[in-house]
C-alpha positions, 0 to 999 in steps of 0.5 A: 500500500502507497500512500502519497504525501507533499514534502512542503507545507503547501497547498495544493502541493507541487508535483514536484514536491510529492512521493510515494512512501509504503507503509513501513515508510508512514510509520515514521511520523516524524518523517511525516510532520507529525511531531509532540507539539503538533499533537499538543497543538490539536490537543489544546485546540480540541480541549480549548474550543469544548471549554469555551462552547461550554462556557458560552452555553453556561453563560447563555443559561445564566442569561435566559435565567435572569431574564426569566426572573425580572 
């Protein structure tokens, strides 16, 4: 199985710049980008934006509540 992945952060990627690589190859995340701060990144990203809809959900309750109460 081939997969096929662009060797610069571009989009679209040049023809130039794509490969080939087998499994064995993709294996090796590193080689794919796929470093700790990336992974942290999208973590933080994921957990940031659960906390920040729930927040705003929270304070939208409050809201409704207060209102109701006047």
């Amino acid at each position: 199985m081939n997969i096929l992945v662009c060797n610069v952060p571009q989009a679209p990627c040049p023809p130039d710049q794509q490969a080939l690589l087998t499994f064995t190859q993709v294996e090796d995340f590193a080689a794919l980008g796929i470093t700790p701060e990336v992974v942290l990144a999208a973590y933080v990203f994921g957990a940031s934006s659960v906390v920040v809809w729930w927040f705003l959900g929270y304070c939208i309750a409050l809201a409704i509540k207060a209102v109701s109460k006047a």
